[in-house]
PyMOL CGO cylinders between C-alpha atoms (Angstrom):
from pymol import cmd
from pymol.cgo import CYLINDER

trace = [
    CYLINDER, -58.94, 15.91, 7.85, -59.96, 12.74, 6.10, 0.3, 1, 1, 1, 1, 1, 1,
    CYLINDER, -59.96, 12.74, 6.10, -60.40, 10.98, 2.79, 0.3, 1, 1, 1, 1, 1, 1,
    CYLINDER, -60.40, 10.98, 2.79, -60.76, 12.87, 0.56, 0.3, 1, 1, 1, 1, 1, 1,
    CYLINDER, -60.76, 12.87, 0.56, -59.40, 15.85, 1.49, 0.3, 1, 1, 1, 1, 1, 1,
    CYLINDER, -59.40, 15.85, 1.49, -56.31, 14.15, 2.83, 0.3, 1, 1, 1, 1, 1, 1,
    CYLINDER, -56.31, 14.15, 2.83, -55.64, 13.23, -1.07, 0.3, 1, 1, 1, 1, 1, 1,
    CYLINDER, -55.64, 13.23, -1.07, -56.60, 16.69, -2.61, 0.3, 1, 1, 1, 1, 1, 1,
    CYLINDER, -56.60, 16.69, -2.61, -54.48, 18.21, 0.59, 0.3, 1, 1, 1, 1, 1, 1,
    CYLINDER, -54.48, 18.21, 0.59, -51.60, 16.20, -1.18, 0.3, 1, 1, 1, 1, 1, 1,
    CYLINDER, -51.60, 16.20, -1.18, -51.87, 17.79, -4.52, 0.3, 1, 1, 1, 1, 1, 1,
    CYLINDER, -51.87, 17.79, -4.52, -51.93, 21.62, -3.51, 0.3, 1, 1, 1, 1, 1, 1,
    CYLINDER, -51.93, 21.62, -3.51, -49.27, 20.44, -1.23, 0.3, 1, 1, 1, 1, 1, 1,
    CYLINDER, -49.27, 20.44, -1.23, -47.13, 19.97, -4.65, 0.3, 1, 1, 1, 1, 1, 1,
    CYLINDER, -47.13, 19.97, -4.65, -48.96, 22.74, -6.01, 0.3, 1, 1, 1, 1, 1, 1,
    CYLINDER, -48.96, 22.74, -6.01, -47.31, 25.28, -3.89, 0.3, 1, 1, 1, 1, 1, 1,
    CYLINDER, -47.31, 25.28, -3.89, -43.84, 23.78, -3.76, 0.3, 1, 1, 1, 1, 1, 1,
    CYLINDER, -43.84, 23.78, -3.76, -43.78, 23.76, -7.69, 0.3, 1, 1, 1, 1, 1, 1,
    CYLINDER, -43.78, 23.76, -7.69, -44.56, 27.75, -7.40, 0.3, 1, 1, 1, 1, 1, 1,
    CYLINDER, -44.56, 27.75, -7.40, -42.17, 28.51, -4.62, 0.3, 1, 1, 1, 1, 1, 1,
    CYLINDER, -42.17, 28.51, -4.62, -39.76, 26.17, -6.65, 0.3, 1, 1, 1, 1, 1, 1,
    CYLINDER, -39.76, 26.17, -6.65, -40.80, 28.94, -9.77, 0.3, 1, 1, 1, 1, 1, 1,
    CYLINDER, -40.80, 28.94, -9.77, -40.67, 31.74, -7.49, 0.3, 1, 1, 1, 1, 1, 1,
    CYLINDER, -40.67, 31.74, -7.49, -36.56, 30.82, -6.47, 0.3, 1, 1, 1, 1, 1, 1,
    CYLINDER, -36.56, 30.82, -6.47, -35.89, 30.01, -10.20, 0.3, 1, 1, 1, 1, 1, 1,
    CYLINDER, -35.89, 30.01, -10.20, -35.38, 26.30, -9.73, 0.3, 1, 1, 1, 1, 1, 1,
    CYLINDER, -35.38, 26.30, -9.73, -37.94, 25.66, -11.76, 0.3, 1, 1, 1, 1, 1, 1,
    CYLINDER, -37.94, 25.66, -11.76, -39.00, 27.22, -14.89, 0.3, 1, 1, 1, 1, 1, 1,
    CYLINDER, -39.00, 27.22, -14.89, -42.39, 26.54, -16.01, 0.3, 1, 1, 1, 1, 1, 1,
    CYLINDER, -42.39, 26.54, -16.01, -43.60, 26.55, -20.01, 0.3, 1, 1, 1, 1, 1, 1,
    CYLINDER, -43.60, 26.55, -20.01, -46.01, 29.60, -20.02, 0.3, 1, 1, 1, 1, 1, 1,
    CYLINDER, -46.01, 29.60, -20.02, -47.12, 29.24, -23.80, 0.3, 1, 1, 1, 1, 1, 1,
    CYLINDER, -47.12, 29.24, -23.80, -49.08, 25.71, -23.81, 0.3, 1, 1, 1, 1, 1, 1,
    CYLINDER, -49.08, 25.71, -23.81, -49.11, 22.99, -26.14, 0.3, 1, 1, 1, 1, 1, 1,
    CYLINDER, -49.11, 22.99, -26.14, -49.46, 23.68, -29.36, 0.3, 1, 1, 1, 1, 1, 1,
    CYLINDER, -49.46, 23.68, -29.36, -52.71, 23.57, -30.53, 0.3, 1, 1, 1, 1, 1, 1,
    CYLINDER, -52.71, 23.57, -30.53, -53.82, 20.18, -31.83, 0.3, 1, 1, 1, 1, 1, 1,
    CYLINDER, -53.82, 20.18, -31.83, -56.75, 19.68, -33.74, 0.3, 1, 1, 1, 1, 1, 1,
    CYLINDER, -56.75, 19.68, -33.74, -57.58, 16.20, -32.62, 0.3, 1, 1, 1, 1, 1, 1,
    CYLINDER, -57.58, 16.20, -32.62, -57.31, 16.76, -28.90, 0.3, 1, 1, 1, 1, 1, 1,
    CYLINDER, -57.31, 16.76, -28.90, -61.17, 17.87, -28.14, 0.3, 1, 1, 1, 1, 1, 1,
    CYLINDER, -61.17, 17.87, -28.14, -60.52, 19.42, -23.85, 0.3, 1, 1, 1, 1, 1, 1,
    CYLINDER, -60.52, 19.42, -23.85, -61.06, 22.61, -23.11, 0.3, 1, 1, 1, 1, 1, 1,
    CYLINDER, -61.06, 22.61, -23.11, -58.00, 23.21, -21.90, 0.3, 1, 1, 1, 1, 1, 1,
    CYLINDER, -58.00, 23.21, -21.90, -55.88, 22.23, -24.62, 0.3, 1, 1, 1, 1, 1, 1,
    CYLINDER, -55.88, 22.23, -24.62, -53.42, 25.21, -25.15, 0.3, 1, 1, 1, 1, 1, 1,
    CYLINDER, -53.42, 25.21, -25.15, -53.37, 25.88, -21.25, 0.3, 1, 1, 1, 1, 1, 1,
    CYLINDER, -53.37, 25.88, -21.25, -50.18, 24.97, -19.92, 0.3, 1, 1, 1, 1, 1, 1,
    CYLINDER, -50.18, 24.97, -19.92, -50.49, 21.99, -17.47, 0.3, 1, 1, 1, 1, 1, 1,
    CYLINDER, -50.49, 21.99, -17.47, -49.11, 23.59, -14.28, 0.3, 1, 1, 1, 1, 1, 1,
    CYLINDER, -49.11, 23.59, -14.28, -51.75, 26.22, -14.69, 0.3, 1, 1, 1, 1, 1, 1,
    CYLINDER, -51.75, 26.22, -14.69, -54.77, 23.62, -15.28, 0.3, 1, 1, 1, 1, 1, 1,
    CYLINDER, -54.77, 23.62, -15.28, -53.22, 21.21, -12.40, 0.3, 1, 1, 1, 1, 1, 1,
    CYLINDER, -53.22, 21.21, -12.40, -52.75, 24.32, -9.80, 0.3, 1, 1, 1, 1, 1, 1,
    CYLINDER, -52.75, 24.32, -9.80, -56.73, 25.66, -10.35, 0.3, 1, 1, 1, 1, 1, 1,
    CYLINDER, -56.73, 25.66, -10.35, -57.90, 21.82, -10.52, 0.3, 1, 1, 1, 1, 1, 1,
    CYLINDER, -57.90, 21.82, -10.52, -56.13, 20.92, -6.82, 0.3, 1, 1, 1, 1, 1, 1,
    CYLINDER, -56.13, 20.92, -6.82, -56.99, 23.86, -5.10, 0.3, 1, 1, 1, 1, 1, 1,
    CYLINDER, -56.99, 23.86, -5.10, -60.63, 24.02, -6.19, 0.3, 1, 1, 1, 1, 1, 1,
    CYLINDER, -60.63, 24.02, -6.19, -61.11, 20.44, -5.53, 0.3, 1, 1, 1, 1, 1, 1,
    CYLINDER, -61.11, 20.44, -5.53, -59.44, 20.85, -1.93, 0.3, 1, 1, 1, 1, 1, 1,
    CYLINDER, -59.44, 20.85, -1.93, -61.72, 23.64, -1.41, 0.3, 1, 1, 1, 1, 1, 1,
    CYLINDER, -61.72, 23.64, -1.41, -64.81, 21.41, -2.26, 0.3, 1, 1, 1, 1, 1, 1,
    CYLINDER, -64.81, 21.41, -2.26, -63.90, 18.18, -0.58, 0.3, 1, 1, 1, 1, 1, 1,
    CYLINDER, -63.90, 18.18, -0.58, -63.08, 20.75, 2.83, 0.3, 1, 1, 1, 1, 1, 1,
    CYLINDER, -63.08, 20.75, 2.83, -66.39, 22.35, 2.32, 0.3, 1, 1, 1, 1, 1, 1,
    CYLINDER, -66.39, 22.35, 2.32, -67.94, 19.09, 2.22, 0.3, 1, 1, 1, 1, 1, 1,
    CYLINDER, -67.94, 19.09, 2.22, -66.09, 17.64, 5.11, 0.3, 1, 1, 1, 1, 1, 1,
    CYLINDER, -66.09, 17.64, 5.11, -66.99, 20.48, 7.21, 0.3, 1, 1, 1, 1, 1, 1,
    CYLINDER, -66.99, 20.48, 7.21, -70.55, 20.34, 6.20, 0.3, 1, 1, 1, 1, 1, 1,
    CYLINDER, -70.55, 20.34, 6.20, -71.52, 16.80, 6.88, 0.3, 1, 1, 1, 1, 1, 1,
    CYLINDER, -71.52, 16.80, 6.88, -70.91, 15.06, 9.86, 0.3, 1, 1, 1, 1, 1, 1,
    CYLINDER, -70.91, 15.06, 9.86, -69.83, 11.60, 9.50, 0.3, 1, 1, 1, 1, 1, 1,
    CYLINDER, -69.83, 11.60, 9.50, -68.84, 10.32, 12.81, 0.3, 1, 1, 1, 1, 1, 1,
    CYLINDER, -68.84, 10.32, 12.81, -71.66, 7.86, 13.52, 0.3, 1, 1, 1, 1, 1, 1,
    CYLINDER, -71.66, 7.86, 13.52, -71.79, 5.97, 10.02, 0.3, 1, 1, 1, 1, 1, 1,
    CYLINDER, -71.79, 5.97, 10.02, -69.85, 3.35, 9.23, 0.3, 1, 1, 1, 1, 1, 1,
    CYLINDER, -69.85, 3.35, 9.23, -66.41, 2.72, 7.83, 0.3, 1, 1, 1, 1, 1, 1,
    CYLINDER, -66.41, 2.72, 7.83, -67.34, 1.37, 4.44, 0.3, 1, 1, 1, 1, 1, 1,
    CYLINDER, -67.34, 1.37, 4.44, -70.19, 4.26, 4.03, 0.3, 1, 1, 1, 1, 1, 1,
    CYLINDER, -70.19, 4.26, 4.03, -67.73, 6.83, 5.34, 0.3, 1, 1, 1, 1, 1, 1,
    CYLINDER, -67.73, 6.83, 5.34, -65.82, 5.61, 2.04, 0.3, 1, 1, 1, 1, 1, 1,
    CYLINDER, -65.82, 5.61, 2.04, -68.02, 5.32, -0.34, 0.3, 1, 1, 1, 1, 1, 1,
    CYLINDER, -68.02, 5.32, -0.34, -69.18, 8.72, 0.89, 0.3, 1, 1, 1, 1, 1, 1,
    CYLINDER, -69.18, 8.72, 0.89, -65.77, 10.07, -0.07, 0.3, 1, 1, 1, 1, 1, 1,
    CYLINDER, -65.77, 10.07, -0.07, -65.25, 8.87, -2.66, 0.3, 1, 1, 1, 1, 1, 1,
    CYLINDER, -65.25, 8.87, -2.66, -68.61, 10.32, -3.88, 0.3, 1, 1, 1, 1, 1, 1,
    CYLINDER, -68.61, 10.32, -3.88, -67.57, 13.90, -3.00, 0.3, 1, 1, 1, 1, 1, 1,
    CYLINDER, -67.57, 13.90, -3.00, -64.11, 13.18, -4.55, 0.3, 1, 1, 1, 1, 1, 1,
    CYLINDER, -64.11, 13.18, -4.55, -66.30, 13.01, -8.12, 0.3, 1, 1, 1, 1, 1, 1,
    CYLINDER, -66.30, 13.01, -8.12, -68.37, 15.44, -7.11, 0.3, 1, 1, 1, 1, 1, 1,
    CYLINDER, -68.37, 15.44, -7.11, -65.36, 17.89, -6.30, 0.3, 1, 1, 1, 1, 1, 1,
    CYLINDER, -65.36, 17.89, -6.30, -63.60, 17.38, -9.44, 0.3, 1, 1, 1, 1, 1, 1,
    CYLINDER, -63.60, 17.38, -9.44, -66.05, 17.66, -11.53, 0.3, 1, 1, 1, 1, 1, 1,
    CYLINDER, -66.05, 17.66, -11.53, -67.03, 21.46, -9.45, 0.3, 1, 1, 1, 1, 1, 1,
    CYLINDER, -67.03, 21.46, -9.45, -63.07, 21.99, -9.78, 0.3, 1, 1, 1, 1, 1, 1,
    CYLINDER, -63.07, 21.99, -9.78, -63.76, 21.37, -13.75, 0.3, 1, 1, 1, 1, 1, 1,
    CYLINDER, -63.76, 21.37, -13.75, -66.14, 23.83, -13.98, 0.3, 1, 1, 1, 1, 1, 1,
    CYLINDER, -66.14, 23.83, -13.98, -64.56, 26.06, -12.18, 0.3, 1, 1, 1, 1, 1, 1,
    CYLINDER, -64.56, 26.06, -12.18, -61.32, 26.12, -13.67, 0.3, 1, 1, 1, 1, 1, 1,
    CYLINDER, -61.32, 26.12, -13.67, -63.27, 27.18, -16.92, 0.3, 1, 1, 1, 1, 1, 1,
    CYLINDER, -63.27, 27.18, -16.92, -63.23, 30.75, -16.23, 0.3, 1, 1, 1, 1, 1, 1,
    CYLINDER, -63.23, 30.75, -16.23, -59.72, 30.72, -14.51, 0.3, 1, 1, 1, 1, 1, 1,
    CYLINDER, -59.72, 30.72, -14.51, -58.46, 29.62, -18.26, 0.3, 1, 1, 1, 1, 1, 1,
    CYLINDER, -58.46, 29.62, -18.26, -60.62, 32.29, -19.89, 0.3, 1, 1, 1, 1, 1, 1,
    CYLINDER, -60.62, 32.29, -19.89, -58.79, 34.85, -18.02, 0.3, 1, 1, 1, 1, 1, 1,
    CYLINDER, -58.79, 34.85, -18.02, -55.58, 32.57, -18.62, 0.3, 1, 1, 1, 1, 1, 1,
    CYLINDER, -55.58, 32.57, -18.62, -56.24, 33.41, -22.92, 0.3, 1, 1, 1, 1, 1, 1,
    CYLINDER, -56.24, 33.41, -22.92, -57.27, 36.82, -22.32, 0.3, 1, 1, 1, 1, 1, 1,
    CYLINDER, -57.27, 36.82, -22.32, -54.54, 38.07, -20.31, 0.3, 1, 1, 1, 1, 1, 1,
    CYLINDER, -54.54, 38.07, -20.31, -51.98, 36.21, -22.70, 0.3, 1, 1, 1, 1, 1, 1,
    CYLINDER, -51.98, 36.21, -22.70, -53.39, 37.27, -25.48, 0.3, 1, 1, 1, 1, 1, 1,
    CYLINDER, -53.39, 37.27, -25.48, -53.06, 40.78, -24.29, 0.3, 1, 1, 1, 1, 1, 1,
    CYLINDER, -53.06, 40.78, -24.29, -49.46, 40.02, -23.87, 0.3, 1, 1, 1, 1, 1, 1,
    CYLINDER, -49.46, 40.02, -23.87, -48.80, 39.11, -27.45, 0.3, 1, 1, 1, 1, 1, 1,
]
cmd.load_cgo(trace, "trace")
């Protein structure tokens, strides 16, 4: 693996030791949010974090991978190797953004079905 999957590799890394921390009950995580706050504007602002941060890492590792495996960068340079990863780290958050849209629709729905 390299940059940037190396860096998004980190972050589900922590991902799944914060769940397996949850799992053991070392760890117990705030289900119900923040409270909702009219002046923050994100979508995603009465999601709890470790939910937000868990669909963000893994669906920007799961870009950055794809994109790794998809282009083959061994003959370019060093600096455009970079620059190149760096533009697929953007590129991967922002997919991971998007997709972590419907992962907090079903977040409200099944919570609200809880209530």
């Amino acid at each position: 693996m390299a940059f940037p999957t190396v860096l998004f590799t980190l972050g589900v890394i922590w991902v799944l030791i914060y769940w397996f921390l949850v799992l053991v009950g070392r760890v117990e995580p705030d289900m119900n949010g923040p409270k909702r706050d009219p002046r923050v504007g994100n979508k995603f602002r009465d999601i709890p974090p470790a939910v937000v941060f868990t669909s963000l890492a893994a669906q920007a590792w799961f870009w950055t991978l794809l994109a790794r495996a998809m282009f083959d960068w061994d003959g370019y340079s060093v600096m455009r190797v970079f620059f190149d990863g760096i533009f697929v780290a953007v590129i991967a958050l922002c997919l991971a953004y998007v997709g972590t849209i419907p992962v907090v629709f079903v977040f409200r729905r099944v919570r609200s079905a809880w209530d």
